[in-house]
C-alpha positions in Angstrom: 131.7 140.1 140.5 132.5 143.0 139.0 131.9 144.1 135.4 132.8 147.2 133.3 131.2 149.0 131.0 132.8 148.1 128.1 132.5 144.1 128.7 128.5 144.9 128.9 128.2 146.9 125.8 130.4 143.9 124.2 128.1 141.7 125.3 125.1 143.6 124.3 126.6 144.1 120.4 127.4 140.1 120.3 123.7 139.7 121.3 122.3 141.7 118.9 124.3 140.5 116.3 123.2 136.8 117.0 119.5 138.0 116.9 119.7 140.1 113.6 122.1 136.9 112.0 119.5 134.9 113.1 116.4 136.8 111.7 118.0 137.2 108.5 118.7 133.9 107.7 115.3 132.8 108.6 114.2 134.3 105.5 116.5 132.2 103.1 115.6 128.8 104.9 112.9 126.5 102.9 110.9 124.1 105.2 110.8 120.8 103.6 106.9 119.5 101.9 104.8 117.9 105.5 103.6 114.6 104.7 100.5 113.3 106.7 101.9 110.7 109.3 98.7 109.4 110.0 97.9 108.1 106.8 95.4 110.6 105.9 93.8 110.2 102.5 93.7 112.7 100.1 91.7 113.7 97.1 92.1 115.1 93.8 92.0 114.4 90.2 93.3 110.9 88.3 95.2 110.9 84.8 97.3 108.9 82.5 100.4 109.3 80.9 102.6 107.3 78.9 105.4 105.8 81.2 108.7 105.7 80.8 111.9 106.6 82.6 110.5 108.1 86.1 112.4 110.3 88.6 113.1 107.6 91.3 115.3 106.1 88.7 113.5 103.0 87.1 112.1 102.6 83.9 108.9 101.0 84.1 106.4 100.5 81.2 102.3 101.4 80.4 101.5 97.9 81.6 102.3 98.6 85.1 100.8 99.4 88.4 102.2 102.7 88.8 101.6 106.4 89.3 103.2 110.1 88.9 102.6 112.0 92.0 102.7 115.8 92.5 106.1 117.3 92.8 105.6 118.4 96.5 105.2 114.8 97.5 107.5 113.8 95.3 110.4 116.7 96.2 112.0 115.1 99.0 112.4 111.5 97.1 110.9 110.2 100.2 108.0 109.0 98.2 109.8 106.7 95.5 108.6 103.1 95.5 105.6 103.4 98.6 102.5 102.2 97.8 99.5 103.8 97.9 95.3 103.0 96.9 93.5 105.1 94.9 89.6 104.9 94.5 87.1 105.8 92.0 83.2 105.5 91.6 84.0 102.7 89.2 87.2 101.4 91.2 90.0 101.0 93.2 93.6 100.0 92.4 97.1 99.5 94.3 99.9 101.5 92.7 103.8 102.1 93.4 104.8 105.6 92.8 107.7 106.0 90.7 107.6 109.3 89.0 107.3 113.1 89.4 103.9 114.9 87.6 105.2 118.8 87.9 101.2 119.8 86.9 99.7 118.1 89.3 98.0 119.4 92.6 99.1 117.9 96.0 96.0 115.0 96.2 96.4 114.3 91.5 98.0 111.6 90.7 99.1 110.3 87.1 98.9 106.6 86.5 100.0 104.5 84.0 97.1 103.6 81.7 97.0 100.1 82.9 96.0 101.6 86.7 93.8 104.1 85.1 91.7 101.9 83.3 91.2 100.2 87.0 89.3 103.2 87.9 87.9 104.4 84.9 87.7 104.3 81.3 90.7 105.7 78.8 88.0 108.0 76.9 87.6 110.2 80.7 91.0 111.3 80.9 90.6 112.9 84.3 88.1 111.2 87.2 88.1 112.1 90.4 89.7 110.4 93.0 90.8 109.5 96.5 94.0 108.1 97.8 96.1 107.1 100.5 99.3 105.8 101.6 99.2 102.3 102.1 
């Protein structure tokens, strides 16, 4: 086969011009949170706040078993409604996440003051915890 000049330098132009396309959107593309497959714990701080309306949609109520996790498990909406156990040194309790807590770390969670008190007492207002998906 025979190939001139000019079809070469074509294809050498569309070839870079793919490449530098693709380098430069690589830098606008956001990779989406990981979330531990093999239900790896995690570990953090426990709080309370007053429930209410929470992002997944549902309006649930103090009384509950529930819990506000950070926003970079919470992000993807993939989290809504799974369960997950928390422990304490005074406790352990079973929650459903149903809300977004934008000031928490990765491993915080905020529960409603029903779970809270499962694990520690009201007066604390922040234990230490670990958690898991269940």
């Amino acid at each position: 086969m025979y190939f001139s000049s000019s079809s070469s330098k074509l294809g050498f132009y569309l070839i870079t011009l793919f490449v530098m396309l693709a380098l430069i959107s690589s830098n606008y593309v956001k990779a989406l949170p990981l979330h531990r497959r093999d239900g790896g714990s995690y570990s953090g701080d426990g709080t309370f706040y007053t429930v209410g309306l929470g992002s997944c949609g549902q309006t649930n109520s103090d009384t509950e078993m529930v819990a506000a996790l950070s926003s970079s498990l919470m992000s993807s909406g993939d989290s809504c409604g799974k369960q997950l156990t928390a422990t304490s040194d005074n406790g352990s309790v079973t929650v459903k996440a149903v809300d977004t807590c934008p000031s928490c770390a990765e491993g915080d969670i905020d529960f409603s003051p029903a779970a809270f008190e499962k694990l520690g007492s009201l007066d604390e207002g922040r234990i230490s915890i670990q958690w898991s998906f269940n």
